[in-house]
C-alpha positions as CSV (number, residue, x, y, z in Angstrom):
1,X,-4.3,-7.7,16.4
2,X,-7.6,-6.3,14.7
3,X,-9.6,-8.6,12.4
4,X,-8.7,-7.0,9.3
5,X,-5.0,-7.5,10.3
6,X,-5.3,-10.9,11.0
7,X,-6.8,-11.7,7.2
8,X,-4.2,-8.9,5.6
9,X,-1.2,-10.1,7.3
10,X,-2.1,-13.9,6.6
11,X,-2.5,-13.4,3.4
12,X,0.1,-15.6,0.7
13,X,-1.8,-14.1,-2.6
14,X,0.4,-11.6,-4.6
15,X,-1.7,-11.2,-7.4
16,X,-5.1,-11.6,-8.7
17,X,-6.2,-14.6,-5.8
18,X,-2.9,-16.4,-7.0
19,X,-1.4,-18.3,-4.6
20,X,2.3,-17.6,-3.5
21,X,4.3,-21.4,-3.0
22,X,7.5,-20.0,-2.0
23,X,8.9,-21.7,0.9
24,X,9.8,-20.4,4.8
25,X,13.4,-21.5,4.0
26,X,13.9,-18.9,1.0
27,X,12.4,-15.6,3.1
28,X,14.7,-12.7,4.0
29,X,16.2,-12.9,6.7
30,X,15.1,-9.8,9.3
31,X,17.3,-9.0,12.2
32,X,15.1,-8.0,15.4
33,X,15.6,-4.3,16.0
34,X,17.9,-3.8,18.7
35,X,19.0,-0.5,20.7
36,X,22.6,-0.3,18.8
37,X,20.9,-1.5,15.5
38,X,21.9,0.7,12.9
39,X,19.3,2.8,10.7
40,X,21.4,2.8,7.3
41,X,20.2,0.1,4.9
42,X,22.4,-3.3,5.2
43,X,23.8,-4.6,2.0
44,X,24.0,-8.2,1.8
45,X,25.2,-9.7,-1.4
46,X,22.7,-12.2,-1.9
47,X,20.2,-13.4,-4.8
48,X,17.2,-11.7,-2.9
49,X,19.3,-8.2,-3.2
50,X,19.7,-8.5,-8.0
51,X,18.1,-6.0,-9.2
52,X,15.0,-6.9,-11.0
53,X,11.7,-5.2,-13.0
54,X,8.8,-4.4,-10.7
55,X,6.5,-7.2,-9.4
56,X,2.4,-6.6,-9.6
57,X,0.8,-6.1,-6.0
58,X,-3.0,-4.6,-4.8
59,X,-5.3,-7.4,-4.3
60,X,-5.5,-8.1,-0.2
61,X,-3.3,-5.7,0.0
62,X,-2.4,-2.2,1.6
63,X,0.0,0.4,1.0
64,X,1.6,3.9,0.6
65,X,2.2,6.1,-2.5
66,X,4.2,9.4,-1.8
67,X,6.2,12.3,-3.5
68,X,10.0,11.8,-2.5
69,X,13.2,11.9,-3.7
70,X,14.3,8.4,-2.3
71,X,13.3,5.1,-0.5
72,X,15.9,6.2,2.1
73,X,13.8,9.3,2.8
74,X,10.8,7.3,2.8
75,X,11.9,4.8,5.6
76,X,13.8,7.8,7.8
77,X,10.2,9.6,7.9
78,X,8.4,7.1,8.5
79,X,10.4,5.6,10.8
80,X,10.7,2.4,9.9
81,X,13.1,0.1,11.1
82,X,15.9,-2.3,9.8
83,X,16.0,-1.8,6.5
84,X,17.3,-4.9,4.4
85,X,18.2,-4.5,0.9
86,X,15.7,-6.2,-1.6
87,X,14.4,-6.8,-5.3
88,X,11.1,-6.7,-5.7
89,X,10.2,-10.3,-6.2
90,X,11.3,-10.7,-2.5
91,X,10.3,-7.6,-1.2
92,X,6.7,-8.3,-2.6
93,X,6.3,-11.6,-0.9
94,X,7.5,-10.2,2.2
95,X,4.9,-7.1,2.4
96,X,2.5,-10.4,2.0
97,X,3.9,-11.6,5.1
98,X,4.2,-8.8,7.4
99,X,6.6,-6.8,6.3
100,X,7.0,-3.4,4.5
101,X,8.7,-3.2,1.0
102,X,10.0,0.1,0.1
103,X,10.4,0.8,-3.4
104,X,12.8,3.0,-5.1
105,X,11.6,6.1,-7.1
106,X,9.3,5.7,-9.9
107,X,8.0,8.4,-11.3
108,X,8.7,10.8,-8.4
109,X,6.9,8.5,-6.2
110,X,8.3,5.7,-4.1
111,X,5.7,2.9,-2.8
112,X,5.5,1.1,0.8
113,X,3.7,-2.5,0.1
114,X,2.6,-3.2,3.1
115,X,2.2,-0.7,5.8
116,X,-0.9,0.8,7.5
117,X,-3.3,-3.0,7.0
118,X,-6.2,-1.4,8.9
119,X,-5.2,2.0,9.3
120,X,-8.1,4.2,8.5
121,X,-9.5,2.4,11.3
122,X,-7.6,2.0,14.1
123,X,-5.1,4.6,14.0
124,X,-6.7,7.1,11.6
125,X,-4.0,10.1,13.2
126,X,-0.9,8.2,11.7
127,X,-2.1,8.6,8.2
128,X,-2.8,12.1,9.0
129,X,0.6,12.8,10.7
130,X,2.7,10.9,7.7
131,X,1.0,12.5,5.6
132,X,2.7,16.1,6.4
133,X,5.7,14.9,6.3
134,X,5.3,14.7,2.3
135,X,3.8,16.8,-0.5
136,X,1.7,14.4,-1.6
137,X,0.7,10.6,0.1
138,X,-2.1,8.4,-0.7
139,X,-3.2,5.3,0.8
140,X,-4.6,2.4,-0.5
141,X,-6.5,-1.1,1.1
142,X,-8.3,-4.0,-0.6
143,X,-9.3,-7.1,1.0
144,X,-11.8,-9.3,-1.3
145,X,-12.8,-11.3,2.0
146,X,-14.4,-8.8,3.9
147,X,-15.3,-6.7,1.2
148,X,-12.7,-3.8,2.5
149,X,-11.8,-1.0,-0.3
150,X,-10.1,2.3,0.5
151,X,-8.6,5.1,-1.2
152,X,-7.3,8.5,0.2
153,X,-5.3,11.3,-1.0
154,X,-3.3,14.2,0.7
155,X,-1.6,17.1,-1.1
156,X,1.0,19.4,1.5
157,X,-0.7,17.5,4.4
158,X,-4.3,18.1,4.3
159,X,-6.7,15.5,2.9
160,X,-8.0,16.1,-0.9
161,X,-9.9,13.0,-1.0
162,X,-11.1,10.0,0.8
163,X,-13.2,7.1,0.5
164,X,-14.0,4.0,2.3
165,X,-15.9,1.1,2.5
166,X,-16.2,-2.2,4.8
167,X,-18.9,-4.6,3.3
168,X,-18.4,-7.3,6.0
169,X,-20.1,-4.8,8.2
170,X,-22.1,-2.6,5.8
171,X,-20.4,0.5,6.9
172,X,-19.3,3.6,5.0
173,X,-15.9,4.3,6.6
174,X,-15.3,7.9,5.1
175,X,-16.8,9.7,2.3
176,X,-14.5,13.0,2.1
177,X,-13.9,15.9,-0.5
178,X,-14.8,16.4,-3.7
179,X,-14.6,13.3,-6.2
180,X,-11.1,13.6,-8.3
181,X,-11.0,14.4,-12.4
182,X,-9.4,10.4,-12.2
183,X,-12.4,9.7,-10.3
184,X,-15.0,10.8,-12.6
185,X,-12.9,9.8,-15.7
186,X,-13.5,6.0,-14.1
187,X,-17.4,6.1,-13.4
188,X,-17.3,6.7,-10.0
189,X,-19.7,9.3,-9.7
190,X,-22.2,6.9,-7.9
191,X,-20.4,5.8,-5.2
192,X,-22.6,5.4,-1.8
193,X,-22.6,9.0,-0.1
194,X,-23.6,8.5,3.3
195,X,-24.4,5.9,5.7
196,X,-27.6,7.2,5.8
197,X,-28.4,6.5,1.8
198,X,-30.3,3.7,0.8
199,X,-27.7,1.1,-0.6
200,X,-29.7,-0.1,-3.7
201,X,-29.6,3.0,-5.4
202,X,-25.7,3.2,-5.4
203,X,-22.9,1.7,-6.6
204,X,-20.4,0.1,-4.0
205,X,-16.5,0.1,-4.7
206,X,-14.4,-3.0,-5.1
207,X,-10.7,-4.3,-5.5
208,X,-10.3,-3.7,-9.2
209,X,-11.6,0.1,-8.9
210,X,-8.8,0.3,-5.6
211,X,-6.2,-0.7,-8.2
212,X,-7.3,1.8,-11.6
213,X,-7.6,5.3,-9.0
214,X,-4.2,4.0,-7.9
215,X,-3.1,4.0,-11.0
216,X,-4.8,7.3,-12.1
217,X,-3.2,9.1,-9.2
218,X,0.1,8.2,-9.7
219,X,1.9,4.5,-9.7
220,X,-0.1,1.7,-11.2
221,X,0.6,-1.6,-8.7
222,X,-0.1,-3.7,-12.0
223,X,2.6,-2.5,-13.7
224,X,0.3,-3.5,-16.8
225,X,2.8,-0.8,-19.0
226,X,5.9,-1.4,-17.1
227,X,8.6,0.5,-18.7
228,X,10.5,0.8,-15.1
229,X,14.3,-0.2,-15.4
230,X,15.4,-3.3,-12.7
231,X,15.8,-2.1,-9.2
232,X,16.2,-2.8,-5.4
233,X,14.3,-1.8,-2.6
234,X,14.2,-1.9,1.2
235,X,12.4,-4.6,3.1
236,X,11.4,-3.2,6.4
237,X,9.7,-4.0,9.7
């Protein structure tokens, strides 16, 4: 387990720093995956599984953003396992925990909370392989404690934009494509180019700017303007 993965899979803040108090004995409860496990979704009729509106997520947080037509689809591509129905109050404290929390469709896009902590480091080719399995993914990661911000973005499989930053150890992680229209629109046009640039004349990203592109490219984890009907999701491991 990486370092980044340590503090990103530790972490009991939802929102904002704000601490979540909810107790071990009210989690879900995940079977272990087993050979003759099966892949559909398990309905359990249980007060973790009513519907309800969508809970804000992002800070010390990672997760995915693709086109597709269902959270079922989501989880068969990305072959995650175990799939437990959830509402979002759950499902959101569980992506906190270690978990993944599939969303249904909003807006054409369906969310993973949760999946890839350190991704665009350690395993840089799983991004890059889910991503053709959609037309469109992007991938986000904030962690305030080590200063960790990235955004990336692929259309039909091949990577439109990318940008990422680890302040903990002053490295530039990837500085890819062109800078987006929701980019610019933001003030982002001074973003540290290379490794090689002199830090004090650029500007350096940070959680809150993770959370506005995320918005501006397609599902805003605030839900600031929620007008999203209640729902269930997947919980996943």
């Amino acid at each position: 387990m990486s370092f980044l993965d340590k503090l990103f899979g530790s972490s009991k803040y939802l929102n904002r720093g704000e601490k979540a108090d909810k107790s071990a004995e009210n989690s879900a409860v995940i079977p272990e995956d087993t050979e003759n496990a099966e892949s559909a979704p398990v309905f359990v009729e249980t007060e973790p599984n009513l519907p309800d509106f969508p809970v804000p997520f992002g800070y010390k947080c990672s997760w995915l953003c693709v086109k597709a037509n269902s959270p079922e689809e989501v989880i068969e591509k990305l072959g995650l396992k175990n799939p437990q129905v959830s509402n979002w109050d759950k499902g959101i404290e569980m992506a906190y925990n270690g978990y993944d929390f599939v969303s249904p469709v909003l807006d054409g896009y369906v969310l993973v909370v949760g999946w890839g902590t350190d991704v665009l480091t350690l395993a840089p080719e799983l991004l890059s392989d889910s991503a053709k399995k959609f037309p469109e993914l992007q991938y986000f990661a904030t962690q305030r404690v080590v200063d960790y911000h990235v955004w990336v973005k692929f259309v039909n499989g091949e990577m439109v934009r990318g940008y990422g930053w680890c302040g903990c150890d002053g490295e530039l992680l990837m500085n890819s494509g062109e800078l987006t229209e929701e980019e610019k629109r933001l003030g982002l046009t001074n973003l540290l180019p290379s490794a090689e640039a002199n830090f004090d004349d650029f500007d350096l990203p940070d959680e809150e700017q993770v959370i506005e592109i995320a918005a501006a490219w397609g599902i805003d984890p605030s839900f600031r303007e929620n007008n999203f009907p209640k729902s269930t999701g997947f919980i996943c491991k």
